[in-house]
PDB file of the backbone (N, CA, C, O) and the ligand in Angstrom, with CONECT records:
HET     ZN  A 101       1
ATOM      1  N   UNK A   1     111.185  88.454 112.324  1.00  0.00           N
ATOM      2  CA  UNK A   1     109.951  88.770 113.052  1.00  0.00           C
ATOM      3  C   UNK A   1     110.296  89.592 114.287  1.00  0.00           C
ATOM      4  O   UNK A   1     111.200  89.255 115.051  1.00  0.00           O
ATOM      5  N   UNK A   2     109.661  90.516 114.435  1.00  0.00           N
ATOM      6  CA  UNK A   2     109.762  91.417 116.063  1.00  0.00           C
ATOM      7  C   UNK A   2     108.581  90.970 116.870  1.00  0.00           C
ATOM      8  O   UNK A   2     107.406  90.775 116.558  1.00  0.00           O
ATOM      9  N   UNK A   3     109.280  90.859 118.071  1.00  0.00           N
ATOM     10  CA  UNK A   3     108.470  90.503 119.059  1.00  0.00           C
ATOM     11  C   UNK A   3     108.394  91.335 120.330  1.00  0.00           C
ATOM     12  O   UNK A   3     109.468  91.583 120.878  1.00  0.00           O
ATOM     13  N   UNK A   4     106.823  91.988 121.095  1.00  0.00           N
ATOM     14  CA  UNK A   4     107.466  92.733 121.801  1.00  0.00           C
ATOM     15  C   UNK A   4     106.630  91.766 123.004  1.00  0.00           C
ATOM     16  O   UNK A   4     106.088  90.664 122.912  1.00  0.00           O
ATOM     17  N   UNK A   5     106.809  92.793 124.248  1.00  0.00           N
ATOM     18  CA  UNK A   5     106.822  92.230 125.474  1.00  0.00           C
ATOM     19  C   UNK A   5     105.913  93.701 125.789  1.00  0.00           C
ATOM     20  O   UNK A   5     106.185  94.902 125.794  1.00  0.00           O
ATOM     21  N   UNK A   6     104.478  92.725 126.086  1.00  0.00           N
ATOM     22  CA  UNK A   6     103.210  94.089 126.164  1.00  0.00           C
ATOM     23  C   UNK A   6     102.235  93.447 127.616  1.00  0.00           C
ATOM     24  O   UNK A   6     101.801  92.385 128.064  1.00  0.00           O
ATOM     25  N   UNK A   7     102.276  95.006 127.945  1.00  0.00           N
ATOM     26  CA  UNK A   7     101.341  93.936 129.656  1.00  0.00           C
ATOM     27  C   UNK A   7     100.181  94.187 129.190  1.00  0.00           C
ATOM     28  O   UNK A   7      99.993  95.162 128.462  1.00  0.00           O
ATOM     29  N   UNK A   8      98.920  93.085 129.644  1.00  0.00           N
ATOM     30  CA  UNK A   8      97.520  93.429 129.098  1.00  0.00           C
ATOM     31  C   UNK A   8      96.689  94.444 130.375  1.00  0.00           C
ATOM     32  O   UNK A   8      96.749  94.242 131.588  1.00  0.00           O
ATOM     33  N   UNK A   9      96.002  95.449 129.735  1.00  0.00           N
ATOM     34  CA  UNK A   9      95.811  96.586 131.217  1.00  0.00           C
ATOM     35  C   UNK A   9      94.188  96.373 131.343  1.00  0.00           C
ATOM     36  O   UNK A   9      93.473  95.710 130.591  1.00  0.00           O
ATOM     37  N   UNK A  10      93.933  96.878 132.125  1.00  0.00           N
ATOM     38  CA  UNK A  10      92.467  96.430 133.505  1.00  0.00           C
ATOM     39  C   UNK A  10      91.268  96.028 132.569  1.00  0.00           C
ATOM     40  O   UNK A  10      90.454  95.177 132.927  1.00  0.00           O
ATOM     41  N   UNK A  11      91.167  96.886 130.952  1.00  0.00           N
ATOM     42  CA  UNK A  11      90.390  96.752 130.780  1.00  0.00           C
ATOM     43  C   UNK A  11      89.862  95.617 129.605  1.00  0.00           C
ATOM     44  O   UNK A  11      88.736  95.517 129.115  1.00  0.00           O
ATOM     45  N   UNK A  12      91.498  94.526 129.242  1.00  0.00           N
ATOM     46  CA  UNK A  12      91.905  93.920 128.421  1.00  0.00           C
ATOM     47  C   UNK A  12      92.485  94.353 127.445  1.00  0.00           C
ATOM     48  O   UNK A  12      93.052  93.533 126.723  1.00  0.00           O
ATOM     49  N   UNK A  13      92.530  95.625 127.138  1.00  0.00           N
ATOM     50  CA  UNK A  13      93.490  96.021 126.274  1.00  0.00           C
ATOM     51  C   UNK A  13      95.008  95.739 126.262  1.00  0.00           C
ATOM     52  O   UNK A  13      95.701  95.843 127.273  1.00  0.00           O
ATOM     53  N   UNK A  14      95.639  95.251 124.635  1.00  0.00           N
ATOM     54  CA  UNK A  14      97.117  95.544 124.727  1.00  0.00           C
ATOM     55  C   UNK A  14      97.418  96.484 123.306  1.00  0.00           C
ATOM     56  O   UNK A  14      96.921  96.386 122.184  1.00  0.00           O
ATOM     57  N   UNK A  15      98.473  97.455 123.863  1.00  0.00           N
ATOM     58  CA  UNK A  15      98.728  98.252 123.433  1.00  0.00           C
ATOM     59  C   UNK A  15      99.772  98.056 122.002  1.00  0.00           C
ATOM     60  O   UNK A  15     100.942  97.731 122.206  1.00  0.00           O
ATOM     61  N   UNK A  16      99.246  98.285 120.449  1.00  0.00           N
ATOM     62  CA  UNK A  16     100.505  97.834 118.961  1.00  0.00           C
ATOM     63  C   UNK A  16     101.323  99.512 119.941  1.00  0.00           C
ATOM     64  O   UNK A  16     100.931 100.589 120.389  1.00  0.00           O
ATOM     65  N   UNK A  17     102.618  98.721 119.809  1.00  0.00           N
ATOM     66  CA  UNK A  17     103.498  99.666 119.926  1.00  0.00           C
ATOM     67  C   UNK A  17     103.452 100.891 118.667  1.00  0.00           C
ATOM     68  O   UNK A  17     103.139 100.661 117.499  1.00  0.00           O
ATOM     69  N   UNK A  18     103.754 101.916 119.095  1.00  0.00           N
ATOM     70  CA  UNK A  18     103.808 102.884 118.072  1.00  0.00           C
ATOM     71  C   UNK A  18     105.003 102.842 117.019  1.00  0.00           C
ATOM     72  O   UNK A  18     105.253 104.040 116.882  1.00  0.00           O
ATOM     73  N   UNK A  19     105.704 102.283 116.363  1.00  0.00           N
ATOM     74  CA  UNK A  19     106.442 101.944 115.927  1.00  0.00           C
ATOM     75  C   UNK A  19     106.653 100.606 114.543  1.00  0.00           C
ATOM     76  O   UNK A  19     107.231 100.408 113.475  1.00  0.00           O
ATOM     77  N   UNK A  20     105.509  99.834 115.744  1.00  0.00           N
ATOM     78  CA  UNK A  20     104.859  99.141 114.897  1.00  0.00           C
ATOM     79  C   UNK A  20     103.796  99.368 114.121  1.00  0.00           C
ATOM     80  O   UNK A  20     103.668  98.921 112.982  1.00  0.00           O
ATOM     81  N   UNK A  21     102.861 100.187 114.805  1.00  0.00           N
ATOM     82  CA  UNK A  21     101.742 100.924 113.866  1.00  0.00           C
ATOM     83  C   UNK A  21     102.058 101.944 112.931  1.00  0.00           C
ATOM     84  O   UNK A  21     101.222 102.225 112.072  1.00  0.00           O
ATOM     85  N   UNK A  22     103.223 102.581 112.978  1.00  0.00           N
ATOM     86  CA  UNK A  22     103.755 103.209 112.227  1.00  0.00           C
ATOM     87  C   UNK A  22     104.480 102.460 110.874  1.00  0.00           C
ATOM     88  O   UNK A  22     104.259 102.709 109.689  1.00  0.00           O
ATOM     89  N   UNK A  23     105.217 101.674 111.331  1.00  0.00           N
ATOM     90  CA  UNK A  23     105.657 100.961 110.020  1.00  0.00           C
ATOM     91  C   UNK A  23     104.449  99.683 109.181  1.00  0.00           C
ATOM     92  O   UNK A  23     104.689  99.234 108.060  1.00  0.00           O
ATOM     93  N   UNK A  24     103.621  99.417 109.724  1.00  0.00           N
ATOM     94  CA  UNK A  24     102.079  98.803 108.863  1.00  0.00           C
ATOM     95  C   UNK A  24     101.504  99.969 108.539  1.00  0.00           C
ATOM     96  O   UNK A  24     100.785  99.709 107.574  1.00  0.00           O
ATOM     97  N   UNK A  25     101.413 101.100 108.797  1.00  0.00           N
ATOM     98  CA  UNK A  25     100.501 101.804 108.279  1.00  0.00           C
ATOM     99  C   UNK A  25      99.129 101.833 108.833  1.00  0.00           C
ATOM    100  O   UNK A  25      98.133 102.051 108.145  1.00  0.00           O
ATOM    101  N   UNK A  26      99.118 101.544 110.437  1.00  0.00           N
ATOM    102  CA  UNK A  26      97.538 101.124 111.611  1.00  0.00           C
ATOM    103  C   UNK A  26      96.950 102.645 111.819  1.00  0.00           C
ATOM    104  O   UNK A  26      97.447 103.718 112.159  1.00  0.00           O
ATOM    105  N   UNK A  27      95.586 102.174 111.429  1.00  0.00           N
ATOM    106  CA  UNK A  27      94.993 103.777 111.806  1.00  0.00           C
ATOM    107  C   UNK A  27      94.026 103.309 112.656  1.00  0.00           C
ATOM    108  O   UNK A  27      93.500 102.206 112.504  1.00  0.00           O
ATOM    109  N   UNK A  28      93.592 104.522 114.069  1.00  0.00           N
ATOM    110  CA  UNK A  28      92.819 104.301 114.173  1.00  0.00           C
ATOM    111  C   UNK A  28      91.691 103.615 113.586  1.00  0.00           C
ATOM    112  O   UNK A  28      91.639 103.581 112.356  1.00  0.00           O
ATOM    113  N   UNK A  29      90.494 102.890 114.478  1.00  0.00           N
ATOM    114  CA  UNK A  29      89.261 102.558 113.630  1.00  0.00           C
ATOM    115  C   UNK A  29      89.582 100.932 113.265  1.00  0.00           C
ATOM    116  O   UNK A  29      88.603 100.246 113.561  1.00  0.00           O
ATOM    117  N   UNK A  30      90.332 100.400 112.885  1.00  0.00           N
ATOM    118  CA  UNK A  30      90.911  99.264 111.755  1.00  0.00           C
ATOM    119  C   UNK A  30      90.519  98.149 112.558  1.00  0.00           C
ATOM    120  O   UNK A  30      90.902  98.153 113.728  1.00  0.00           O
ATOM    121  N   UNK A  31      89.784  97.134 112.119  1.00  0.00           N
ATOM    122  CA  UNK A  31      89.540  95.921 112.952  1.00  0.00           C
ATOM    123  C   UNK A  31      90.335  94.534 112.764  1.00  0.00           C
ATOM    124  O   UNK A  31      90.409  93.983 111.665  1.00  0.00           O
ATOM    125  N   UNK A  32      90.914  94.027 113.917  1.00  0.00           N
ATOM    126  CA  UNK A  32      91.341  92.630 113.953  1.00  0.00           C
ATOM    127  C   UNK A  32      90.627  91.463 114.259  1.00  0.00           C
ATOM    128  O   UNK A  32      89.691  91.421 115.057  1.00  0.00           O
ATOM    129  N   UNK A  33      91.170  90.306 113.484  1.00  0.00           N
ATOM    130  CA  UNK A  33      90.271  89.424 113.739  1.00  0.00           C
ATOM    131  C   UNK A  33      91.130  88.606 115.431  1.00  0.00           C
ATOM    132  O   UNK A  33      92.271  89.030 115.615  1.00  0.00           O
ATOM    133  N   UNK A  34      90.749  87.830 116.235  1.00  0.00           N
ATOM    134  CA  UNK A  34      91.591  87.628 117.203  1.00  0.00           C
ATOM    135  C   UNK A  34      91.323  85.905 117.298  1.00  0.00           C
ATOM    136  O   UNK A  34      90.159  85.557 117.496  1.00  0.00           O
ATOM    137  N   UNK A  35      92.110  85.110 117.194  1.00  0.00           N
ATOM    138  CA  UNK A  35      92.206  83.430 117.169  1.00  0.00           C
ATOM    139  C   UNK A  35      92.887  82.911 118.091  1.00  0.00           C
ATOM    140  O   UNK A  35      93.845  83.579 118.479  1.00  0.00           O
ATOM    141  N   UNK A  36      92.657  81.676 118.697  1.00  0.00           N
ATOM    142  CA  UNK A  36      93.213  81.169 119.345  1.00  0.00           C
ATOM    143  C   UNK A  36      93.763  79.820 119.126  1.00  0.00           C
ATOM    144  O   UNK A  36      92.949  78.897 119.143  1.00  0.00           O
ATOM    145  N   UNK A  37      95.299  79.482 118.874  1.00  0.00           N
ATOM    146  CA  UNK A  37      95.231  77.951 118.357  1.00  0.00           C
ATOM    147  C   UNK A  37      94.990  76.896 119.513  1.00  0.00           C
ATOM    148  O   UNK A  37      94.325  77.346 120.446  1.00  0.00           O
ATOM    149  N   UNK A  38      95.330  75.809 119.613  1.00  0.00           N
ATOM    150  CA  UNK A  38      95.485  74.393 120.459  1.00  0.00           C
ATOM    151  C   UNK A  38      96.291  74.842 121.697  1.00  0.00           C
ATOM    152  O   UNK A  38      95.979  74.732 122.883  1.00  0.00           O
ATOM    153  N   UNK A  39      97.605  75.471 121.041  1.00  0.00           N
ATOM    154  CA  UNK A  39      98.843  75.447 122.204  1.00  0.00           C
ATOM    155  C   UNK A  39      98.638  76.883 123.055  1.00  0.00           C
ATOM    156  O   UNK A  39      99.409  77.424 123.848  1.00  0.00           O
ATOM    157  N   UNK A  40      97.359  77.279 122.606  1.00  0.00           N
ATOM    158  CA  UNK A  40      97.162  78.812 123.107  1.00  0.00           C
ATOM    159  C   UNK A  40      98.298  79.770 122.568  1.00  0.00           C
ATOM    160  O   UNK A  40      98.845  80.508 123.387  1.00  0.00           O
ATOM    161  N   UNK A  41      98.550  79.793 121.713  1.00  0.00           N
ATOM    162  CA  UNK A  41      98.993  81.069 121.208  1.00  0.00           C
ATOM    163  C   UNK A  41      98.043  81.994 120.166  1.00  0.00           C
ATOM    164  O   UNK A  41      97.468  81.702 119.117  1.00  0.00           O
ATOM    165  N   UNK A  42      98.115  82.887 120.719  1.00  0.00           N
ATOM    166  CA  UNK A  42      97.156  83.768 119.630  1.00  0.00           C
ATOM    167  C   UNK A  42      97.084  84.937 119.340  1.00  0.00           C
ATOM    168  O   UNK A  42      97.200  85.935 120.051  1.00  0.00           O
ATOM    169  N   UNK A  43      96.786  84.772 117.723  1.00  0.00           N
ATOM    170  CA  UNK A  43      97.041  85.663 116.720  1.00  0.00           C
ATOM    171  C   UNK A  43      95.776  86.510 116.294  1.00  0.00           C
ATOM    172  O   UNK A  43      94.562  86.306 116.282  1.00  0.00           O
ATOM    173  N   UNK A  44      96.692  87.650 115.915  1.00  0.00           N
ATOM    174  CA  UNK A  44      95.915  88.875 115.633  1.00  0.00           C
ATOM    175  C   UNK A  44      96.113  89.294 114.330  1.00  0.00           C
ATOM    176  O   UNK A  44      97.225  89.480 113.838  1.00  0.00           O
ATOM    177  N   UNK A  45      95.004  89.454 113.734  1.00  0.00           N
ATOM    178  CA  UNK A  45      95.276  89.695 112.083  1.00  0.00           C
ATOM    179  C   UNK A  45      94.422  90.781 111.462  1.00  0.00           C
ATOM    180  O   UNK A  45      93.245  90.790 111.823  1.00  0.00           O
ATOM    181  N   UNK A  46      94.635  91.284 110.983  1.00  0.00           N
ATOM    182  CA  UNK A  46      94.275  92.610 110.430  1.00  0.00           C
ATOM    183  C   UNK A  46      93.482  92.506 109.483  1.00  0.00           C
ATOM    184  O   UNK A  46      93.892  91.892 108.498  1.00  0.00           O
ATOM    185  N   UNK A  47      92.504  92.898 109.468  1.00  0.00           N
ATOM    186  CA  UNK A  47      91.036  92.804 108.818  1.00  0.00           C
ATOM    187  C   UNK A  47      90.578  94.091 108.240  1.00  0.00           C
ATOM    188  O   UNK A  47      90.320  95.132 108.844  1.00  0.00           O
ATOM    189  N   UNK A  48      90.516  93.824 106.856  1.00  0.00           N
ATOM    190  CA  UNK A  48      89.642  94.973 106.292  1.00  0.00           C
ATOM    191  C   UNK A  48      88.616  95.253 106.153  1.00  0.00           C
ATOM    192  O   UNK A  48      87.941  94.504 105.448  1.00  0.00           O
ATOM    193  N   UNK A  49      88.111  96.199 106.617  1.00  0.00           N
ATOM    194  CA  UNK A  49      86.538  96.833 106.657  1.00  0.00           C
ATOM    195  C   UNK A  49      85.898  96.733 105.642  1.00  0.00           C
ATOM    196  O   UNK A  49      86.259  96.190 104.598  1.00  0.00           O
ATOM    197  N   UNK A  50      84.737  97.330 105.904  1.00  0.00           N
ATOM    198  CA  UNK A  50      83.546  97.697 104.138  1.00  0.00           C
ATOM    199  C   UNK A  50      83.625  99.083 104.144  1.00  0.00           C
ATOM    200  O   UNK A  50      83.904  99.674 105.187  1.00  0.00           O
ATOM    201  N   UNK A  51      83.475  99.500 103.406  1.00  0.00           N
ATOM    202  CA  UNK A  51      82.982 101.047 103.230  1.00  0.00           C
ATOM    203  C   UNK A  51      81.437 101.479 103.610  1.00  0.00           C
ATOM    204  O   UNK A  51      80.465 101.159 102.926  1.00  0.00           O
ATOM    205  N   UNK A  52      81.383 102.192 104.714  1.00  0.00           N
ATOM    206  CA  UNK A  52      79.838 102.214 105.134  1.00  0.00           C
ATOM    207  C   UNK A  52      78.593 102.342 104.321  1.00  0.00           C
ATOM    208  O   UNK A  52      77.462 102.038 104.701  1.00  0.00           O
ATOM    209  N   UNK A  53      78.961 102.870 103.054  1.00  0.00           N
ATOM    210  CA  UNK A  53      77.961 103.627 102.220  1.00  0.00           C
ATOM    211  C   UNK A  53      77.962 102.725 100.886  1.00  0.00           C
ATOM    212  O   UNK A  53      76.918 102.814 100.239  1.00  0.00           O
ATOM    213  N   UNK A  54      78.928 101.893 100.374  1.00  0.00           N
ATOM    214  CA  UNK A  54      78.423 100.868  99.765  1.00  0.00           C
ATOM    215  C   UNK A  54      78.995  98.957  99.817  1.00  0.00           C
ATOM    216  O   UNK A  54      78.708  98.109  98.972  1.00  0.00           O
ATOM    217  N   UNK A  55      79.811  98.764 101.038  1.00  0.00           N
ATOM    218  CA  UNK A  55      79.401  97.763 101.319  1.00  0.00           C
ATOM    219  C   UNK A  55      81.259  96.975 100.776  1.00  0.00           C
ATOM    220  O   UNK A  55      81.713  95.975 101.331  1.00  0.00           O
ATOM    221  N   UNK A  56      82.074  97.811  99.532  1.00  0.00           N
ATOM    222  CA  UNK A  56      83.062  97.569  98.861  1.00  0.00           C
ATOM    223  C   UNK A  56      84.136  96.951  99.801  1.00  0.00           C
ATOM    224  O   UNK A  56      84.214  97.736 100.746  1.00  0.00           O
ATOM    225  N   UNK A  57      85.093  95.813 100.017  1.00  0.00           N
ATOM    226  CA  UNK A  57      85.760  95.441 100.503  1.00  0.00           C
ATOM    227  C   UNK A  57      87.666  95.994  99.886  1.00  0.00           C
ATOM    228  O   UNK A  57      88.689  95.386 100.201  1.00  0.00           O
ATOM    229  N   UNK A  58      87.616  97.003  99.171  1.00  0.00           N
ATOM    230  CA  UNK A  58      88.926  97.128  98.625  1.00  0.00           C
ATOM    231  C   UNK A  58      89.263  98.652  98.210  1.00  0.00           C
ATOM    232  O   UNK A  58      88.466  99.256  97.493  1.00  0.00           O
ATOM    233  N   UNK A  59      90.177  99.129  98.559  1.00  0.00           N
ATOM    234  CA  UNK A  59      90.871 100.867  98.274  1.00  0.00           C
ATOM    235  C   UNK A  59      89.996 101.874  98.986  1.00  0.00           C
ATOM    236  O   UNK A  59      89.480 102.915  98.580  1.00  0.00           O
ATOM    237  N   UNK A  60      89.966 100.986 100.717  1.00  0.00           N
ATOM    238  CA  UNK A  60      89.551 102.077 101.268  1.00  0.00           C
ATOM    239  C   UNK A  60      90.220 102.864 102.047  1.00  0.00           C
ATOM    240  O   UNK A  60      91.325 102.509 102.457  1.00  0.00           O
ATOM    241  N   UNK A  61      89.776 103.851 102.329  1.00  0.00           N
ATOM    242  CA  UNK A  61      90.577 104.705 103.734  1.00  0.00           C
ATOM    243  C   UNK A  61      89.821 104.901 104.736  1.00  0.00           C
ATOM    244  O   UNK A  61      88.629 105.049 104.468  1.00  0.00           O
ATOM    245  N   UNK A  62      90.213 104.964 106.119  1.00  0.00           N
ATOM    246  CA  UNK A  62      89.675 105.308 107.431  1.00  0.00           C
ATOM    247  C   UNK A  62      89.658 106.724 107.897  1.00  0.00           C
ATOM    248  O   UNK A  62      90.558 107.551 108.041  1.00  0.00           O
ATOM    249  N   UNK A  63      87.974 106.771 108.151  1.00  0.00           N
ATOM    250  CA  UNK A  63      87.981 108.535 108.038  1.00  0.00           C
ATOM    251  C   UNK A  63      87.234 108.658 109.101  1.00  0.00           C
ATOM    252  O   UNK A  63      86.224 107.968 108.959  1.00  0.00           O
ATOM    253  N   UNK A  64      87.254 109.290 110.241  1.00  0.00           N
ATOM    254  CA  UNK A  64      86.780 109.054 111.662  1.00  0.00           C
ATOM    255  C   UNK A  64      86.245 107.903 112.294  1.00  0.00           C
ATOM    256  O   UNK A  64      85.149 107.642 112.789  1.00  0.00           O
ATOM    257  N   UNK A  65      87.446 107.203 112.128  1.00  0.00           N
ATOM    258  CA  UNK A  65      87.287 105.512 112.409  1.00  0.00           C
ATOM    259  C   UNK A  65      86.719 104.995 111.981  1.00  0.00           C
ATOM    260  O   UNK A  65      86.568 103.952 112.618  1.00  0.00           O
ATOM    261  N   UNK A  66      85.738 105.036 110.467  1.00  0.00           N
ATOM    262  CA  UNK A  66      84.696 104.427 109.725  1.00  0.00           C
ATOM    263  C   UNK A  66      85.843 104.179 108.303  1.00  0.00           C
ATOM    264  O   UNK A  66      86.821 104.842 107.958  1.00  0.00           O
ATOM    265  N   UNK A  67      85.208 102.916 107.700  1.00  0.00           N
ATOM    266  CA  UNK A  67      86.044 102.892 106.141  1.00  0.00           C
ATOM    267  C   UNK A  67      85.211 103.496 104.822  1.00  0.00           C
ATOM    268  O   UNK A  67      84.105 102.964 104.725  1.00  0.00           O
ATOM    269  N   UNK A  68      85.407 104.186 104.100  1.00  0.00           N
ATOM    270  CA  UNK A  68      85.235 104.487 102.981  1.00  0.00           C
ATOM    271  C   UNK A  68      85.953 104.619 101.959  1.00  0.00           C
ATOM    272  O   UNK A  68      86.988 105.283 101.905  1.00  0.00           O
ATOM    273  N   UNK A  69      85.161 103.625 100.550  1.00  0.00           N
ATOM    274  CA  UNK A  69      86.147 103.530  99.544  1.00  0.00           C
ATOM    275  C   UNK A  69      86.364 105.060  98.378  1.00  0.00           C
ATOM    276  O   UNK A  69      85.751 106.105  98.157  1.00  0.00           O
ATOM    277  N   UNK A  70      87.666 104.345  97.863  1.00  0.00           N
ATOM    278  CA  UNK A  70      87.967 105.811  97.149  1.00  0.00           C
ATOM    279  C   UNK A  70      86.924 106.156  96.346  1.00  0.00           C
ATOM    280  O   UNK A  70      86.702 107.367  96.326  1.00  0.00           O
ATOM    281  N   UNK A  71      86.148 105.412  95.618  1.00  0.00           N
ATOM    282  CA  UNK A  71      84.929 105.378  94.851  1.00  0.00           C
ATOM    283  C   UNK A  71      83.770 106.084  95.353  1.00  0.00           C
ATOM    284  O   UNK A  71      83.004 106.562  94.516  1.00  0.00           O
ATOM    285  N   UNK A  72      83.441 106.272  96.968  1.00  0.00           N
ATOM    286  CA  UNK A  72      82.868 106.990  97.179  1.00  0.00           C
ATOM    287  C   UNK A  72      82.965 108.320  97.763  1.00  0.00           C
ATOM    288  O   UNK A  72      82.045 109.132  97.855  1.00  0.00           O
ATOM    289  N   UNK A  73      84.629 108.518  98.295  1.00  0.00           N
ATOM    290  CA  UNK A  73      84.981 109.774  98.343  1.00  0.00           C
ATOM    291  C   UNK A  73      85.088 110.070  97.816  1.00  0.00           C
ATOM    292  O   UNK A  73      85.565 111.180  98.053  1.00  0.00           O
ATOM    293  N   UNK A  74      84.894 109.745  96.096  1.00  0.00           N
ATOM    294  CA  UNK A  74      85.240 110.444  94.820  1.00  0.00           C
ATOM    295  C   UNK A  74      83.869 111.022  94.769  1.00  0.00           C
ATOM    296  O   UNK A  74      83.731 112.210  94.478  1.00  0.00           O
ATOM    297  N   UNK A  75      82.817 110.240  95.041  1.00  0.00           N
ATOM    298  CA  UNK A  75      81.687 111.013  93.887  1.00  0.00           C
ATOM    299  C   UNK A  75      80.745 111.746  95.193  1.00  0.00           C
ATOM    300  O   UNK A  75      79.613 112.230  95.202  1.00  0.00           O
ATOM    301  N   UNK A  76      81.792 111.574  96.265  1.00  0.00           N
ATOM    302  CA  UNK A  76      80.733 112.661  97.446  1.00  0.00           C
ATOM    303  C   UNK A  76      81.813 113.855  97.224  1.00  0.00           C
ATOM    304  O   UNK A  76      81.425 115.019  97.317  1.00  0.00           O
ATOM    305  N   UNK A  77      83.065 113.581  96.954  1.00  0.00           N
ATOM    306  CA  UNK A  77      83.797 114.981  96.589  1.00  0.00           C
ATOM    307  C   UNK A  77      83.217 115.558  95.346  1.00  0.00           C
ATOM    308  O   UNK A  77      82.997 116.765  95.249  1.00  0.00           O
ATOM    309  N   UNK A  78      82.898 114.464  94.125  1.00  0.00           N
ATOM    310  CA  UNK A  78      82.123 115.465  92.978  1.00  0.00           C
ATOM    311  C   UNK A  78      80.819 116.362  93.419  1.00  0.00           C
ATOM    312  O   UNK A  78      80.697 117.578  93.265  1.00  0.00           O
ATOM    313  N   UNK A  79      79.972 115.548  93.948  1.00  0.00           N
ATOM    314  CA  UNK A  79      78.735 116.007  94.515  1.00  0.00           C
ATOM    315  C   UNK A  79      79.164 117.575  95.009  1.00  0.00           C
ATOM    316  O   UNK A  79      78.605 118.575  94.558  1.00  0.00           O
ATOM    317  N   UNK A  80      80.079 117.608  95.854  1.00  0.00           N
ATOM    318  CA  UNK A  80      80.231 118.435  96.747  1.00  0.00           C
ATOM    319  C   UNK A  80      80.960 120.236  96.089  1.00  0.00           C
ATOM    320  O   UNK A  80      80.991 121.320  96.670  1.00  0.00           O
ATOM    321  N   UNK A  81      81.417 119.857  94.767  1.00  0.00           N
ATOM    322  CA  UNK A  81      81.834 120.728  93.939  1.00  0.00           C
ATOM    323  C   UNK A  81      80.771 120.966  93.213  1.00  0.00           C
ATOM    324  O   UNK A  81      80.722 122.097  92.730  1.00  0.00           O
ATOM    325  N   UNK A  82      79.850 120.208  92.971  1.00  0.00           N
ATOM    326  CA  UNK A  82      78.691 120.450  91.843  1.00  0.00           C
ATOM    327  C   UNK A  82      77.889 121.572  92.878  1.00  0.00           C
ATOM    328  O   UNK A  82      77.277 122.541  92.429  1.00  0.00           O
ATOM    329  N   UNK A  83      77.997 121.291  94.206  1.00  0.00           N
ATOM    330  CA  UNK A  83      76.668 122.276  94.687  1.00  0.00           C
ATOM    331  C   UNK A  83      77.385 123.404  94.718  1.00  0.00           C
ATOM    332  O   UNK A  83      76.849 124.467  95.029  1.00  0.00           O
TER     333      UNK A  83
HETATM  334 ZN    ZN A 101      81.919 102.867  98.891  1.00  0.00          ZN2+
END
């Protein structure tokens, strides 16, 4: 496990090191869920979106910080060749 050492700044933000977002694969946009146990330690877990346009929880991608599944970038890319 890596552990880093992150100061929290004015506006509550703490910063995934870039390194770490790089090796998960973190894109902008992506939401965490945030918990707190008994002993106060707390965890941050990575939560997958819906796709705005139909609601799908699975094979999406983040496309100006919104999720959409491949299913519908497929048939707005067909659409988009048909016109
Ligand atoms: Zn969709």
């Amino acid at each position: 496990m890596n552990t880093f050492n992150k100061k929290l700044g004015k506006s509550g933000a703490v910063t995934l090191p870039a390194a770490l977002r790089r090796d998960l694969g973190l894109q902008e946009g992506e939401r965490f869920s945030i918990s707190v146990n008994g002993d106060g330690t707390i965890h941050l877990k990575r939560v997958q979106g819906e796709c705005i346009f139909c609601k799908a929880d699975s094979n999406l991608i983040v496309h100006a910080g919104r999720y959409v599944c491949t299913d519908c970038t497929q048939a707005m890319s067909a659409k988009a060749r048909a016109n």
